[in-house]
C-alpha positions as a printed Julia matrix, in Angstrom:
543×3 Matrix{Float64}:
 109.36  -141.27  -34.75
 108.79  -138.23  -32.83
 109.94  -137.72  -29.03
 107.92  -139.53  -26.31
 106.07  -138.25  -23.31
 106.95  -139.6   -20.49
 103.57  -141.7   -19.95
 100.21  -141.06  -21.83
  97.74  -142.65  -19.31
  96.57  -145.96  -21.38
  95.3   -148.79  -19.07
  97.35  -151.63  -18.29
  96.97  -154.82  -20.03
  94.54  -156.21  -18.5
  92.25  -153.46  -19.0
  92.34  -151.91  -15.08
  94.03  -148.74  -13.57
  96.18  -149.83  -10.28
  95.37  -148.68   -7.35
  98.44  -146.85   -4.97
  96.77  -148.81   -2.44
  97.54  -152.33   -3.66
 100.82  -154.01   -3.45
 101.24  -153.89   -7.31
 100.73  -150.12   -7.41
 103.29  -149.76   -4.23
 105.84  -152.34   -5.87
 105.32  -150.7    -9.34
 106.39  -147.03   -7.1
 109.25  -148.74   -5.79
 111.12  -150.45   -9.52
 110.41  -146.53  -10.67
 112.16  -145.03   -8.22
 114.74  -147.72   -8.11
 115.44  -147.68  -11.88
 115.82  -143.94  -11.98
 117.5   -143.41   -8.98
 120.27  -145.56  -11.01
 120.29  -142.87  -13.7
 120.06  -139.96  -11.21
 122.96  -140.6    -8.65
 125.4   -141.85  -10.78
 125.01  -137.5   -12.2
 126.22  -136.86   -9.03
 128.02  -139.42   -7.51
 130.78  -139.81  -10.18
 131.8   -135.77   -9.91
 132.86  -136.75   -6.51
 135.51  -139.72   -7.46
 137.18  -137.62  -10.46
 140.44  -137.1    -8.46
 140.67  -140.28   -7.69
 140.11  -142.14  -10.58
 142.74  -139.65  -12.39
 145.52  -140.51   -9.84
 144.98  -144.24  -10.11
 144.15  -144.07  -14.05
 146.79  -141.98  -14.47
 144.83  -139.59  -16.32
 144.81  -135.94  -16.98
 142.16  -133.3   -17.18
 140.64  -134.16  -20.45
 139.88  -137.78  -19.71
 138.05  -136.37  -16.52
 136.26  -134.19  -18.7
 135.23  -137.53  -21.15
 134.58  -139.57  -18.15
 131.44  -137.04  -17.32
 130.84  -136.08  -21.1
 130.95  -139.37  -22.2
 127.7   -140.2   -20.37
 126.18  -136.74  -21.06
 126.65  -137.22  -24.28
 124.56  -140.48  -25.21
 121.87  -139.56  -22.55
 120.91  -136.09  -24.01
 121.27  -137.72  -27.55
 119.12  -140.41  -27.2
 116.55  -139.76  -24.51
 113.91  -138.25  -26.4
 113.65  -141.6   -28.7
 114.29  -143.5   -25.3
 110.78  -142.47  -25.0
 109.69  -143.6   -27.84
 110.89  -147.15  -28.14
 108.83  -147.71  -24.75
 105.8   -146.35  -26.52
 106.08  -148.63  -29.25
 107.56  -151.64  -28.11
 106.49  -151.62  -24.21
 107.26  -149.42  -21.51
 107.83  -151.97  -19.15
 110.09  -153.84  -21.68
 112.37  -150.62  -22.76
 112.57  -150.21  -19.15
 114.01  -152.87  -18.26
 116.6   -153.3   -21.19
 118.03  -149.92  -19.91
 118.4   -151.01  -16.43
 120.1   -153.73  -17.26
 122.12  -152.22  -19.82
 122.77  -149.45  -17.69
 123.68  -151.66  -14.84
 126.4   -154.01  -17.22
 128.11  -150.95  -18.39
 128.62  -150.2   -14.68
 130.17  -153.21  -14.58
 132.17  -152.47  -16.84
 132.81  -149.04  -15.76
 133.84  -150.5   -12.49
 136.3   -153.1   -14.2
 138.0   -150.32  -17.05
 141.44  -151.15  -16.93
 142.28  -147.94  -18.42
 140.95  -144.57  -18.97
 139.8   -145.57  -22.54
 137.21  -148.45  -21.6
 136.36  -146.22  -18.4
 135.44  -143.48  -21.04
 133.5   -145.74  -23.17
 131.57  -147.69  -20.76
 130.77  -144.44  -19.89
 129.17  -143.65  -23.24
 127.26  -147.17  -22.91
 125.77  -146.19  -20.02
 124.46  -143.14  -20.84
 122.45  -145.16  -23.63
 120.83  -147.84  -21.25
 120.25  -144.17  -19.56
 118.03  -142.9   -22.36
 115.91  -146.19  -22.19
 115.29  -146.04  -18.69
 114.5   -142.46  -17.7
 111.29  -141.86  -19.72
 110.46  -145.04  -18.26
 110.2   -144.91  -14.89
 107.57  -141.78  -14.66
 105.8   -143.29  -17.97
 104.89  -146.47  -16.34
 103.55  -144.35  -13.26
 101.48  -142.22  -15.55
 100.64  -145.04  -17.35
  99.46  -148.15  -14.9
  98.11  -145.88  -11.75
  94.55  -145.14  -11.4
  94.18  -141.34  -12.32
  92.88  -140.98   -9.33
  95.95  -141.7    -7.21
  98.75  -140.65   -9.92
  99.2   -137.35   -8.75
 100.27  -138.48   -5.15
 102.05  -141.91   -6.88
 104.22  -139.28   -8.78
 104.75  -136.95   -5.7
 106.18  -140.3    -4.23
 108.43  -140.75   -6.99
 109.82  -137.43   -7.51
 109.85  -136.98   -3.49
 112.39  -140.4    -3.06
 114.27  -139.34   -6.71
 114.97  -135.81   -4.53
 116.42  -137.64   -1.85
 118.47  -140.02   -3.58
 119.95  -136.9    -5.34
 120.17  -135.2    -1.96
 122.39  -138.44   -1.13
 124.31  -138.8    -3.93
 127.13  -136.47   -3.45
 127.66  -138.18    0.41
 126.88  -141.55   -0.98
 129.91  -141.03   -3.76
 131.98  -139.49   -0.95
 131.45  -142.64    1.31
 132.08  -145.04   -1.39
 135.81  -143.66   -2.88
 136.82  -143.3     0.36
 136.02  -146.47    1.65
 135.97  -149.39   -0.95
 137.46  -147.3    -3.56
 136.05  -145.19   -6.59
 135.05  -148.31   -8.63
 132.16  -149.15   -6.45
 130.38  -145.93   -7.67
 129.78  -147.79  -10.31
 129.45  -151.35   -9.64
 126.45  -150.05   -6.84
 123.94  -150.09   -9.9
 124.4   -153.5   -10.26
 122.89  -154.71   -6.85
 120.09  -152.13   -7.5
 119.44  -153.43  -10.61
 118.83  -157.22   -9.53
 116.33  -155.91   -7.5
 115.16  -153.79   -9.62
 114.98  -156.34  -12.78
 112.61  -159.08  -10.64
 110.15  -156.53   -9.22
 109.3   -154.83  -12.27
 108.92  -157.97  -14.53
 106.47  -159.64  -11.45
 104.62  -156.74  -10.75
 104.85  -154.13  -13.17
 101.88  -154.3   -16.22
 103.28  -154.01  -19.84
 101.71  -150.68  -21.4
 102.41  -149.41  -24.97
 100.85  -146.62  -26.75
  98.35  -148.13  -29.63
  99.16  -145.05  -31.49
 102.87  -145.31  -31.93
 103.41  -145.76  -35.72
 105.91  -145.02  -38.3
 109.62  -145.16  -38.43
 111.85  -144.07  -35.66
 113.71  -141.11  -36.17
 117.53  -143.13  -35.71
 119.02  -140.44  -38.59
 118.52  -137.66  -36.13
 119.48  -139.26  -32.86
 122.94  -140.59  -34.53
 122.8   -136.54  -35.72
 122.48  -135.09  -32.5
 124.96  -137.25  -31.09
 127.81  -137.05  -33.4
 127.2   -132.86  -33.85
 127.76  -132.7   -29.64
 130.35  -135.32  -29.76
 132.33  -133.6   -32.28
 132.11  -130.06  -30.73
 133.23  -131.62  -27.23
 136.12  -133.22  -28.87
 137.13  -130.2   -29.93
 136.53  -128.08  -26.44
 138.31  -130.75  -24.53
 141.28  -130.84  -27.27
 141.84  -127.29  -27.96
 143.98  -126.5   -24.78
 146.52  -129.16  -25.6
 146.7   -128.73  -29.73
 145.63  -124.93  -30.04
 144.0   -123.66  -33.28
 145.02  -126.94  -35.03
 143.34  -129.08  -37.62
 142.93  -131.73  -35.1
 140.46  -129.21  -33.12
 138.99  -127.03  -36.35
 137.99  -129.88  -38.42
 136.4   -131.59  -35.92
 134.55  -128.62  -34.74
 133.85  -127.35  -38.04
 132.13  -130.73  -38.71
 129.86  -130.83  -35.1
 128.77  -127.57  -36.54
 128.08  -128.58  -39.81
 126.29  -131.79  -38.77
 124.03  -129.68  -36.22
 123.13  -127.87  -39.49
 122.21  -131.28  -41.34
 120.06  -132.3   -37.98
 118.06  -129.02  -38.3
 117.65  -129.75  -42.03
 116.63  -133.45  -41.07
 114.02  -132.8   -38.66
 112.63  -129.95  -40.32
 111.65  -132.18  -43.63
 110.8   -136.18  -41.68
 107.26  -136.41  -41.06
 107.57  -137.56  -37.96
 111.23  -136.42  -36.49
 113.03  -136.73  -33.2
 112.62  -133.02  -32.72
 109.2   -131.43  -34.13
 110.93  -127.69  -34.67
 107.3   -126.69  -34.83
 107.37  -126.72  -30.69
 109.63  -123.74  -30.99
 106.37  -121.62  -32.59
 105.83  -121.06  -29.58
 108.19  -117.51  -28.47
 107.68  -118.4   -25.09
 109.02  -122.39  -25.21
 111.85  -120.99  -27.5
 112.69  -118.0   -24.55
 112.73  -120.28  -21.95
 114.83  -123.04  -23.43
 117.23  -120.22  -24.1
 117.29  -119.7   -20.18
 117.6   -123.44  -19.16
 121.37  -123.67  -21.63
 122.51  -120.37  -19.61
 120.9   -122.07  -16.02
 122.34  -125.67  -17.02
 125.36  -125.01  -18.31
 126.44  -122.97  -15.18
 125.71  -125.87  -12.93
 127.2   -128.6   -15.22
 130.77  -126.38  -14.86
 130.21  -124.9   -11.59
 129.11  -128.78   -9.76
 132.42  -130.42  -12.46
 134.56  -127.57  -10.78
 133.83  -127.26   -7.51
 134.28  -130.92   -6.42
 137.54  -131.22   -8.07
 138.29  -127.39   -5.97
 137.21  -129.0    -2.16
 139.75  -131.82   -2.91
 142.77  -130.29   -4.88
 142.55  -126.99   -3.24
 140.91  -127.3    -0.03
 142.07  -130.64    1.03
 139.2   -132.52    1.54
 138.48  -136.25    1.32
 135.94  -137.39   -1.15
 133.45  -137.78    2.09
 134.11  -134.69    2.99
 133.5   -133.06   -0.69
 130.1   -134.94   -0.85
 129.11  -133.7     2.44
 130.07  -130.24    1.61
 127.8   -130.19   -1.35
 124.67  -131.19    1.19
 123.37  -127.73    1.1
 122.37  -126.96   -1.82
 120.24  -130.24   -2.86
 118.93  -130.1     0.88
 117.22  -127.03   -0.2
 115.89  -128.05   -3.38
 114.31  -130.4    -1.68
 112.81  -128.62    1.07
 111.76  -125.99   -0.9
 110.98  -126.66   -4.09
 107.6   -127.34   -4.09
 106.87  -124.15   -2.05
 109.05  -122.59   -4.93
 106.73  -123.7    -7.49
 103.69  -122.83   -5.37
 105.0   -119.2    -5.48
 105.75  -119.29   -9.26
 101.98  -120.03   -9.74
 100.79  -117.05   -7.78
 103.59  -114.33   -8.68
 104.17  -115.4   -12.22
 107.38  -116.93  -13.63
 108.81  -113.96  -14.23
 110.32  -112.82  -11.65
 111.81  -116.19  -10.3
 113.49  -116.59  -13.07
 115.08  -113.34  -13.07
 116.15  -113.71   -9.56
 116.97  -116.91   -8.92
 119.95  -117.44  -11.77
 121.25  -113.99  -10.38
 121.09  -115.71   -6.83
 122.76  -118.74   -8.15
 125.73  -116.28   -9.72
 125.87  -114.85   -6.47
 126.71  -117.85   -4.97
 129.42  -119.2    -7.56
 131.14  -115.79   -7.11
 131.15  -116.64   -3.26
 133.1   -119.71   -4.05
 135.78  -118.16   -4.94
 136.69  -117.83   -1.43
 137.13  -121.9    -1.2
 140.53  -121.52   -1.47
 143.82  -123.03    0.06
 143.36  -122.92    4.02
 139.22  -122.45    3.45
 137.25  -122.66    6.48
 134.04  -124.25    5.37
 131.89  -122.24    7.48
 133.04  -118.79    6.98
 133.81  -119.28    3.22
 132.12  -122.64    1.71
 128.6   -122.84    3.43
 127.58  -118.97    2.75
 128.43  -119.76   -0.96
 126.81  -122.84   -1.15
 123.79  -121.46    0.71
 123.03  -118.88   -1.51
 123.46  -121.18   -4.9
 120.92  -123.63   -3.02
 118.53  -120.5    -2.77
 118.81  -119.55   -6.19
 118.65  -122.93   -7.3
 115.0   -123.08   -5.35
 114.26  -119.86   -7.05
 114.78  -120.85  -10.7
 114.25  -124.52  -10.63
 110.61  -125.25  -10.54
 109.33  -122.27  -12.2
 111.54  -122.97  -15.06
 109.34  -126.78  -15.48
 106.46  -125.4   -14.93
 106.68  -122.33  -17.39
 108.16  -124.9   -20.1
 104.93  -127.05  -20.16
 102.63  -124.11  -19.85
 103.94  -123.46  -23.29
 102.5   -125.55  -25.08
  99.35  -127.41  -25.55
  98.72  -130.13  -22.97
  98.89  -132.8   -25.61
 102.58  -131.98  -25.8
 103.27  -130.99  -22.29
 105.42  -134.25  -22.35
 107.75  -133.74  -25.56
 108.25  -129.85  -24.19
 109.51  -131.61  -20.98
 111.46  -133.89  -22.81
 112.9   -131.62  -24.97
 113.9   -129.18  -22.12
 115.16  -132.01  -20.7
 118.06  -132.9   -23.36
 118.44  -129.56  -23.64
 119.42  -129.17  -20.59
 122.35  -131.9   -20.81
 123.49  -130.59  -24.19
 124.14  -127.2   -22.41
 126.1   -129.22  -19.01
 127.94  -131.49  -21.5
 129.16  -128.47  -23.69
 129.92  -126.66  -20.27
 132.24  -128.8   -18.96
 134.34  -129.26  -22.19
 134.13  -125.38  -22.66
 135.03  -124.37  -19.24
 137.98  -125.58  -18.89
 139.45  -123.77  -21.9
 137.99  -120.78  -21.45
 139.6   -120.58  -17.53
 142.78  -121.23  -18.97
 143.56  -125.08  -17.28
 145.93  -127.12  -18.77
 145.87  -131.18  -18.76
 148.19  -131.16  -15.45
 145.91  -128.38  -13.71
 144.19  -130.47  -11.04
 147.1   -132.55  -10.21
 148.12  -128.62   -8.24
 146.39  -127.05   -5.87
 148.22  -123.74   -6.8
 147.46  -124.36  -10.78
 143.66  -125.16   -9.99
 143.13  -122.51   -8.06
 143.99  -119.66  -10.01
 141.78  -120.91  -13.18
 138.82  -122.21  -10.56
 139.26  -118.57   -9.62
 138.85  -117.8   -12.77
 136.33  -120.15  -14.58
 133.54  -119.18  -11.67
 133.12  -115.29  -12.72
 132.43  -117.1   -16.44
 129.66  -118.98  -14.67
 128.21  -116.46  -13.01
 128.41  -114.56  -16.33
 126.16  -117.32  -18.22
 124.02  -116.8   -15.53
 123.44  -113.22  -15.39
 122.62  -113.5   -19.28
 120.21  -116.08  -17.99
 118.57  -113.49  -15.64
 118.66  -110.9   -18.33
 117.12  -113.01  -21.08
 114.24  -114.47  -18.67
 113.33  -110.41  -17.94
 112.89  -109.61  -20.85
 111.04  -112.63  -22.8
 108.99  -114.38  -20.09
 105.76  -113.53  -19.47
 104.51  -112.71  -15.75
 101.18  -114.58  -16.45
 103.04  -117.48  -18.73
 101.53  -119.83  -15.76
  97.77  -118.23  -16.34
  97.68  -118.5   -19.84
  99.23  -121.89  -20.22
  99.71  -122.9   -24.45
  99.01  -119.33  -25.12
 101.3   -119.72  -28.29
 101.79  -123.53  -29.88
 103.31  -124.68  -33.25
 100.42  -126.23  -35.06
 102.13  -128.97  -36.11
  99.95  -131.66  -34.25
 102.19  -134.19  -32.08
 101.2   -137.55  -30.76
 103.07  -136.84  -27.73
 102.55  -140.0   -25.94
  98.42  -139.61  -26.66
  95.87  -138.74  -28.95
  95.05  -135.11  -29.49
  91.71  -134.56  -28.83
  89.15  -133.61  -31.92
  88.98  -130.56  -31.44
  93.05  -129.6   -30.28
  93.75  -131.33  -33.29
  90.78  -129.38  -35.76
  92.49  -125.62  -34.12
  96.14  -126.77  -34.97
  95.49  -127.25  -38.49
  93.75  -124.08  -38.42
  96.32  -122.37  -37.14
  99.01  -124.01  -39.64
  96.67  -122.65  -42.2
  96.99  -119.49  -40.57
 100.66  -119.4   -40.23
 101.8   -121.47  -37.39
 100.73  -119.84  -33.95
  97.5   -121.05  -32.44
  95.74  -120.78  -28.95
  95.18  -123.63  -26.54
  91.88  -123.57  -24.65
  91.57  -125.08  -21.55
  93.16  -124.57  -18.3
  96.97  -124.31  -17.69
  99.2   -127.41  -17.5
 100.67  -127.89  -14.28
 103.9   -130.27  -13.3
 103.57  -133.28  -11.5
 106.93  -133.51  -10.03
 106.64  -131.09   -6.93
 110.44  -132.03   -5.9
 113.38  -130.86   -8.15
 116.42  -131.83   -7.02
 118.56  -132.58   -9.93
 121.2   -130.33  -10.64
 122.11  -131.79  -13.9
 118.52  -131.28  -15.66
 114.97  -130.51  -14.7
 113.11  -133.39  -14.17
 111.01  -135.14  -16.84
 107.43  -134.14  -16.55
 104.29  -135.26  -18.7
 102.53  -132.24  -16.58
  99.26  -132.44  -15.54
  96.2   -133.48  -18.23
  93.08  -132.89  -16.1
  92.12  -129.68  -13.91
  91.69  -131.54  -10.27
  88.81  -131.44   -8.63
């Protein structure tokens, strides 16, 4: 079954659009928003109570890493067919299943014992996760009068930025006052409100088009490929070149292979490869693993360095942090105003060499810091070049491709975008030389912290020089310029005549042009530092 867009604009049940204006369309605003603010602060919230679930779990390094990667790891997997289940079974149904999941394996989360539930509780969650992320913006786009879903979604993505904004102090609060367990068991209070309010209120929608089998062989793929290649990151410091890292490596390798192999031949896969026809989707995927994968090891990092190193409480860590989500939400949708008019190009040049700027800075946040001399400059610039690169990077990825699959581009950006943070933070590590024991010193961490951020900043600079020299300047003018012909579903029908060019252009060797104008995100606010937001972009000019 191919990936899902998040929302394809079919009626609810009962025939009628919702209006904003009536308490169902408000209500159905506020379960969306609920639901994926789950998903969203528990990214960020968790970073911040690493220490202190490793001093009372008595774990080391590694399980720290698995405590984030775990989640990662069944979230990028399985989001893209996420997607899909709500298309065929109900989006209001899959929904809910993954806020409930997600909320028990909080539970459980909060209950673990030992590091090895913790871990996979962890991996549960990310799966309930998957259901409800394409979910929450694909029953916006799907139940609210076109008329009123552009400023619905500007709600949702508005509230998601400042729960994200929030996260970091919210996590801080939390391990420092009840303990670290209740950043997990927080979901479930959200979720029994949650739960109710969607099933009252909330309009089942499905997508009469869905058909065919679901594409299970290639999520289990992905998963166990990325699972198998973090294994061996996270292992390799303690066992070396051993068989116990190679063979598991070898395999994650191997089975990436079989996944291309798989998608390429189902009819209707997971992953259509024929998205990456297009040299401009392909170039700027490329950019969002350098982009992502420097945040996922810079934001793992840096918490762990304000508490080891620096001395800070959780609180103070979260606090610290403010800055740089603060801007993204101030400024984002400025940012992406500016992309429009200047081109992409540029912004995504400068902004990940901004954002290396500012991990170099942090260098400085060392034993005896002072947080505004050394911290906040560092932070400030990262939050800048974070503005810079964010938006422009959504909005160039669904003006990519054709509109019909502005939703699967934004999906697929999406997971990658957690494949590259999930590989980063088992990578990091052993490339900045930190052993098991490393954050349980201040002296130990800081010498490889000092270390691992220059690598960061490295991946980012490659960023800055790929983005110069394959994105277009008017990518945002001449939006689907180059599609794969394959036609995708992607959460609607292609039109007639979309669908009548792409088989031409199969027939004429995979590269066709999308008339019509340029498709435009949604989301105005991007605040998530773990992955741009999921966007089904915009389907109609506005009048």
């Amino acid at each position: 079954m191919g990936g899902s867009t998040p929302g394809a604009g079919h009626a609810p049940s009962n025939g009628q659009p919702v209006r904003l204006s009536v308490p169902d369309g408000r209500w159905l605003v506020f379960t969306t928003v609920l639901g994926s603010a789950m998903a969203l602060l528990d990214s960020t919230v968790v970073n911040v109570a690493l220490p202190h679930i490793g001093l009372d779990l008595g774990a080391d390094l590694p399980v720290l890493q698995w405590t984030v990667n775990a989640y990662m790891l069944t979230l990028a997997g399985l989001i893209l067919l996420g997607g899909a289940l709500g298309d065929r079974f109900g989006r209001r149904r899959v929904f809910v299943i993954g806020v409930v999941w997600f909320a028990l394996a909080s539970l459980a989360c909060g209950l673990a014992p030992n590091a090895g539930v913790l871990i996979a509780a962890r991996a549960f969650q990310g799966i309930g996760g998957a259901l409800l992320t394409p979910g929450s913006l694909a029953l916006i786009q799907s139940v609210i009068h076109p008329d009123d879903r552009a400023r619905a979604i500007g709600l949702w993505s508005g509230f998601g930025g400042i729960g994200a904004a929030i996260g970091p102090f919210l996590g801080g609060w939390l391990v420092d006052g009840p303990g670290w367990r209740w950043v997990f068991f927080i979901n479930v209070p959200l979720a029994a409100v949650c739960v109710p309010v969607a099933l009252r209120h909330v309009p089942e929608t499905r997508d009469p088009q869905a058909r065919g089998r679901f594409d299970i062989p290639g999520a289990v793929l992905a998963a166990a490929a990325l699972a198998l290649v973090t294994y061996a990151l996270i292992a390799a410091p303690q066992k070396g070149a051993s068989p116990a890292v190679v063979v598991p490596g070898v395999a994650g390798l191997v089975l990436g292979a079989v996944f291309i192999v798989v998608e390429r031949r189902l009819r209707e896969p997971m992953l259509p490869l024929s998205i990456f026809a297009s040299r401009q989707f392909s170039a700027v995927n490329v950019v969002t693993l350098c982009v992502y994968a420097a945040f996922g090891g810079f934001f793992f990092l840096s918490v762990l360095d304000l508490q080891v190193v620096v001395g800070y409480s959780a609180l103070a860590a979260g606090t610290a942090l403010l800055p740089t989500t603060t801007l993204m939400l101030l400024l984002s949708a400025r940012s992406g105003e500016l992309g429009k008019r200047i081109g992409p190009r540029i912004p995504l040049t400068l902004g990940p060499l901004l954002c290396a700027a500012g991990m170099l800075l942090m260098t400085r946040a060392g034993e005896g810091a002072v947080y505004w001399r050394d911290i906040l400059p560092a932070l400030l610039v990262l939050g800048l070049g974070m503005v810079v690169v964010v938006a422009p990077l959504t909005a160039t990825v669904l003006a990519s491709v054709d509109v019909a699959r502005a939703g699967l581009a934004s999906g697929v950006n999406n997971a990658a975008a957690r494949a590259a943070g999930l590989v980063a933070v088992a990578a990091l590590p052993l490339l900045a030389g930190m052993g098991p024991e490393a954050y349980r010193s201040a002296d130990a961490f800081s010498s490889t912290f000092r270390r691992a951020m220059p690598i960061c900043a490295g991946v980012l600079v490659l960023g800055a020089i790929l983005a110069w020299r394959t994105v277009r300047s008017d990518a945002l003018e001449q939006a689907g310029a180059e599609v794969g012909a394959e036609p995708e579903r992607a959460g609607a029908a292609v039109p007639a005549k979309g669908a009548e060019g792409a088989e031409a252009a199969e027939a004429a060797g995979g590269v066709a042009r999308a008339a019509g104008p340029p498709c435009r995100p949604e989301c105005a606010y991007h605040c998530g530092v773990s992955a741009p937001p999921l966007d089904p972009g915009e389907r109609r000019p506005r009048t």
